[in-house]
N, C-alpha and C positions, 0 to 999 in steps of 0.2 A: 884232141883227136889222136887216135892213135900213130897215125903218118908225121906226126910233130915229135912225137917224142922219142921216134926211131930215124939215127944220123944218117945210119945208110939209105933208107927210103927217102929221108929229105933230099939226098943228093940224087938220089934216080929219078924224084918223080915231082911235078911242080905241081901245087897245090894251090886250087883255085878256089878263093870262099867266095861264097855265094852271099848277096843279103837277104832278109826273108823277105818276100812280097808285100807290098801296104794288103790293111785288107779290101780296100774297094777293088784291088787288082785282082786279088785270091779269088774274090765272091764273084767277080765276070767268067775267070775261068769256072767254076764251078756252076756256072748258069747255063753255062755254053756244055759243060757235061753232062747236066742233069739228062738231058733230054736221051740219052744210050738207054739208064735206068729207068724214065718212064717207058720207052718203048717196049725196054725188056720184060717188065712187071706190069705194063698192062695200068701205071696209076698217074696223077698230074702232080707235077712237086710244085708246088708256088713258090715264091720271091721269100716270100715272110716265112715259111717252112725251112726253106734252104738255108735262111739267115741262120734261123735257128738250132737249125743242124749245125752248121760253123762254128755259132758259140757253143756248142754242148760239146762237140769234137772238142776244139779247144781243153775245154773243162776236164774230161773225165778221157782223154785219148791224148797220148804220145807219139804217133805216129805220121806226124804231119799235118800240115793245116788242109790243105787240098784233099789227101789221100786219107784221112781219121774224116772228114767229113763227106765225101761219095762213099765209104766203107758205111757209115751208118746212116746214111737214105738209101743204101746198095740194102742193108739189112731190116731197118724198119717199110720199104715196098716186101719186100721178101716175106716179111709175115702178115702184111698187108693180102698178098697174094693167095698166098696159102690159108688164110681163113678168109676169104673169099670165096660165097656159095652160087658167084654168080658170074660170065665173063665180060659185064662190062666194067668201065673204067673208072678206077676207085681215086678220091684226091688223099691223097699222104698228110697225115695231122701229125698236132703237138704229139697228142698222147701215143700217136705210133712211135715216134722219135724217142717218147720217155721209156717208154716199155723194152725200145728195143736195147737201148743204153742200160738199161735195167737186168736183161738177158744178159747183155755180154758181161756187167763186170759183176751181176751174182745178188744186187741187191734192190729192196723192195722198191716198184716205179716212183711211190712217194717221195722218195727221198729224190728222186731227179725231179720229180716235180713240183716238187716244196710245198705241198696242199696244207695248207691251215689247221685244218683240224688234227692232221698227225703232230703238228706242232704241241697244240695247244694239252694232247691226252701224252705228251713225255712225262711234265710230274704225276701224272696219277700210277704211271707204268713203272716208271721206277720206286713211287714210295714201295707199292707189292710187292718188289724184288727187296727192297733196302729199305732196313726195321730200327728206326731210331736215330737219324739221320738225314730228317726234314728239312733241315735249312739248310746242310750240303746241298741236297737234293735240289730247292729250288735255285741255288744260285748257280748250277750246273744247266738247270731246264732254262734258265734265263737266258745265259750264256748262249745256249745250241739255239734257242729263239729268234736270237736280235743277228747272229753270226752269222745263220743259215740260210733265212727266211728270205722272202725279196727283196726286204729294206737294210741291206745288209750294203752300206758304202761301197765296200771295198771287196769283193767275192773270189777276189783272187788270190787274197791272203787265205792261211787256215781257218778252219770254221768251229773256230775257239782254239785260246789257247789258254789252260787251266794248270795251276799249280793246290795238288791236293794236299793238306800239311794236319797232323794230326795224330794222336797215338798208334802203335801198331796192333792189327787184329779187330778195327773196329768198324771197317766197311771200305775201305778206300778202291780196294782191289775189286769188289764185290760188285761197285757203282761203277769202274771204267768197266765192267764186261757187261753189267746192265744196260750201260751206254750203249755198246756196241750190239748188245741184240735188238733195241730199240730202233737206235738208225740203223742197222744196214742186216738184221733178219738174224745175227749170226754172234754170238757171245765170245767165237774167239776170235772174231776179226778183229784182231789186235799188233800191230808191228812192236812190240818191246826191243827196248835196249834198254842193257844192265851198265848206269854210266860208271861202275866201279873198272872198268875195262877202259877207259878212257880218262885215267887221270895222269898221262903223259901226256906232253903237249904232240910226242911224236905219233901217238894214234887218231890224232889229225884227219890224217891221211885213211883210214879203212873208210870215215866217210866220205872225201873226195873222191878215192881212189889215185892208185901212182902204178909207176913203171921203176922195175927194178933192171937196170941199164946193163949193169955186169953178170945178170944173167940172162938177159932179153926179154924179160915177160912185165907182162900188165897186169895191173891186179884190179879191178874194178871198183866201186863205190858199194858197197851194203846199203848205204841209203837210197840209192839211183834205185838196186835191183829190189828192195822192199816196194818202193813207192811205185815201181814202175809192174809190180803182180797186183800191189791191192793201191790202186791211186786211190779208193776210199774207202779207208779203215783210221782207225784210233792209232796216232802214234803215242808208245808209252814211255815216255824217258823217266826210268825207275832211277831213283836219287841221285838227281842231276847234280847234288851241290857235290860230289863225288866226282865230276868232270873236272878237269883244269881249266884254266880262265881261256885259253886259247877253242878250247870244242864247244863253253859255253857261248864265247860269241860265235863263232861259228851260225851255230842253233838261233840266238838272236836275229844274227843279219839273216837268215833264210826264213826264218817267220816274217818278219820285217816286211821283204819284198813276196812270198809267197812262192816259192822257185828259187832252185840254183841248177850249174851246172858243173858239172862231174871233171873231172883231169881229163874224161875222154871226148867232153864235147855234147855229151848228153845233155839235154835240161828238163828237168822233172818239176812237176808242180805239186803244190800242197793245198788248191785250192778244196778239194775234196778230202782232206786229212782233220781231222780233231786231234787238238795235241794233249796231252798231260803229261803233267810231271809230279813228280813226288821228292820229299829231302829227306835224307837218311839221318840227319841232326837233329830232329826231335825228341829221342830218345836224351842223347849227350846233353844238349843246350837247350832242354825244357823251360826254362824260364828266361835262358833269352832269347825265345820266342814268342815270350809275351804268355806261356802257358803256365799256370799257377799247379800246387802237388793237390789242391783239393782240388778232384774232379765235376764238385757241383757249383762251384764258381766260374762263370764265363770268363772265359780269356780275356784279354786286353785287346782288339785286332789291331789297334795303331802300333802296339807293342810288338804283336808277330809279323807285320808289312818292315817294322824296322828291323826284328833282329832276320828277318829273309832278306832284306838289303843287304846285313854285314858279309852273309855266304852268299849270295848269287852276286855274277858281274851286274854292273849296272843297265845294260844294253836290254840283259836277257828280263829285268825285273821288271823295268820298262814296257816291254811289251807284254807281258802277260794281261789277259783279259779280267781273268777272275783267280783270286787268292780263296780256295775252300776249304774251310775250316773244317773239322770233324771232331766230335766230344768224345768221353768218353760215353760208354752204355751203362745206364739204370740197368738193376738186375731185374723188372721186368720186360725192358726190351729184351736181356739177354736170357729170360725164359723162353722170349715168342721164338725168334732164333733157335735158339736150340731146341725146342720143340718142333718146329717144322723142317729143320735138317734132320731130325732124329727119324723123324717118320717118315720124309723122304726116303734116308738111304735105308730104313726098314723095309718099305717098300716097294725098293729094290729089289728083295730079296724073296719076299715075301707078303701077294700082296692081298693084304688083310687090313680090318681095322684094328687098328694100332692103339692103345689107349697111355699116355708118358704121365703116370704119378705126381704130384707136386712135391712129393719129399724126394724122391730121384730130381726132377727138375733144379730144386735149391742145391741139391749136391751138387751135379754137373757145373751149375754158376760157381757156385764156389771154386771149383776146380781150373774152369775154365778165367776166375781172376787171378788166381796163385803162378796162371803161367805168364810169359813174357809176351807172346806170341799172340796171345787171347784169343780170338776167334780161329785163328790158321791153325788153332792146334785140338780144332773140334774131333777130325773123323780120329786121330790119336785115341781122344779120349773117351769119345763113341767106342772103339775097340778097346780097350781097356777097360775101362768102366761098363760098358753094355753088352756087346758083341763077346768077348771069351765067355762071359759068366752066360748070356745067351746058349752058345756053343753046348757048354754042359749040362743046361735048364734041357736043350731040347732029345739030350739022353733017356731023360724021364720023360719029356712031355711029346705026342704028336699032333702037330699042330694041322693034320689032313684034313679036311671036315671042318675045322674051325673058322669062326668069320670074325671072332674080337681076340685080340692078348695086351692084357693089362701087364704092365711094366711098374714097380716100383722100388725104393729102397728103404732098407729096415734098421740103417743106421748102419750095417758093415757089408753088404751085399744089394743084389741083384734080387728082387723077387719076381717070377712071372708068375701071374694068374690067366 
């Protein structure tokens, strides 16, 4: 709290903690309120609704036990009401509750309501986004399955917690945003941290939050304030082995229990959070990861679990759910790829049918292995290689009226047809 860590206020003012309420206490008061909100809205809230209001407040609201749950049977009567064609009196359901938890924090009802069959169409939804990276894929869709689902032990912890390890450029990045438009509508609901900013033990503290005493101010927690806009979004810790051993446990112990609480008294949950991580060490210590230089040889995976034990703390490797591996790309995956990026951002611009050559195709791949980066370094080389010689094609050419442009390459250029 803030009043603890200021001497002069400790000394003006006496500070009384409260404990929280059991919940049998909570849920009487909250039986005993309902009845304001049915009168007002005209609906009947049952025992079993209310419960479930309670738990869902809990889950996906920070603002009190009592007050996060009359706030959403205040809200789901309310659109109970309002699409109401008729004035008698309506009984308040699950799926009001889901929908309206749904509205407030932006994402699709299913994911509050864990419906089965959204489950079960995750890997078909991300193989279409993600091209050559089918066993990533399903050990991710597995993962968000068993974590999320009803039968999930423990639903207060994250719902997954994934470590993504694997070449650069080859889908990593690609598959957390595919995640995230899957569960929650929206591709960048994403919380990233860059753990190369936290490899002092003294930046600790930006996730706690602290108070700096000799000038009088507080400086608050970036974890609190992320998780407390998107309680359910993707947290990304971009190459965690790049934290010092003090912020990797940290991140362990708060996986661990599902929740922590901030220097100032806050406590934020992660039971709505998906985590991943990524190691920046693949690159450097390729083979003691277990990864060999010939990329059509499978890895070793007892090889990569050991050499990710030697960089992660032991807490944090501990609790991770799933270790996903990623290969490298066949140069037919990395045709399809780049064929259907190529025509998307054409078709950006201009939208027509698009026809991409096979002997342009092979170049781009080729191009596209020669860099480091491999696939991040597409729309580069889309502008370079397609887009300027484009630019000067369309001096000569007008493309008004037209409904196909064939693209190929003739060994040292751009050809349009």
């Amino acid at each position: 709290m803030i009043l603890d860590q200021d001497p002069f206020l400790k000394k003006k003012i006496q500070i009384v903690k409260l404990k929280p309420l059991s919940t049998q206490k909570a849920l009487k008061i909250i039986y005993e309120s309902k009845s304001e909100i049915e009168e007002f809205h005209n609906v009947i809230i049952s025992a079993p609704v209310a419960n479930q209001a309670f738990y869902l407040s809990g889950e996906y609201f920070s603002n009190g036990e009592i007050e996060g749950t009359l706030q959403l049977l205040d809200m789901a009567a309310t659109r109970v009401r309002l699409k109401a064609r008729t004035m008698s009196v309506r009984r308040l359901k699950s799926e009001d509750l889901y929908q309206a938890v749904s509205d407030s924090l932006g994402v699709p009802s299913w994911r509050i309501s864990g419906e089965r069959k959204f489950y079960d169409a995750i890997p078909k939804k991300l193989k279409e986004r993600i091209i050559g990276q089918d066993e990533a894929v399903e050990r991710v869709a597995r993962v968000i399955t068993t974590r999320e689902a009803p039968f999930n032990v423990n639903p207060r912890m994250p719902n997954g917690i994934m470590l993504f390890v694997g070449p650069r450029g080859v889908g990593k990045k690609e598959l957390i945003h595919g995640l995230a438009d899957v569960l929650f509508g929206d591709s960048e609901r994403i919380s990233a941290f860059d753990m190369a900013r936290f490899e002092e033990p003294e930046s600790l503290w930006e996730l706690t939050g602290y108070s700096d005493k000799s000038k009088g101010e507080v400086y608050p927690s970036i974890l609190t304030r992320i998780l407390q806009k998107y309680p359910l979004s993707i947290l990304f810790l971009e190459e965690i082995d790049k934290a010092c051993p003090d912020v990797q446990r940290f991140f362990a112990e708060v996986f661990k229990t599902g929740a922590f609480e901030d220097s100032l008294g806050q406590r934020v949950s992660l039971s709505g959070v998906t985590v991943v991580m990524t190691v920046k060490a693949y690159e450097e210590k390729k083979q003691q990861l277990g990864f060999t230089h010939d990329s059509e040889i499978p890895c070793d995976e007892k090889a990569v679990h050991e050499g990710l034990a030697s960089l992660l703390d032991p807490e944090l490797m501990g609790i991770i759910d799933q270790v996903v591996i990623f290969k490298e790309l066949r140069n037919n995956e990395l045709k399809k790829i780049i064929r259907r990026n190529l025509i998307a951002t054409l078709r950006e611009k201009w939208d027509i049918e698009w026809i991409i050559g096979e002997k342009l195709l092979r170049f781009l791949v080729d191009e596209v292995k020669k860099e480091k980066d491999k696939l991040r370094s597409l729309e580069r080389l889309f502008q370079i290689h397609v887009f300027s010689h484009l630019a000067l094609a369309l001096g000569r050419l007008d493309l008004s009226g037209r409904q196909r442009v064939a693209l190929e390459f003739d060994g040292k250029e751009l050809v349009v047809e």
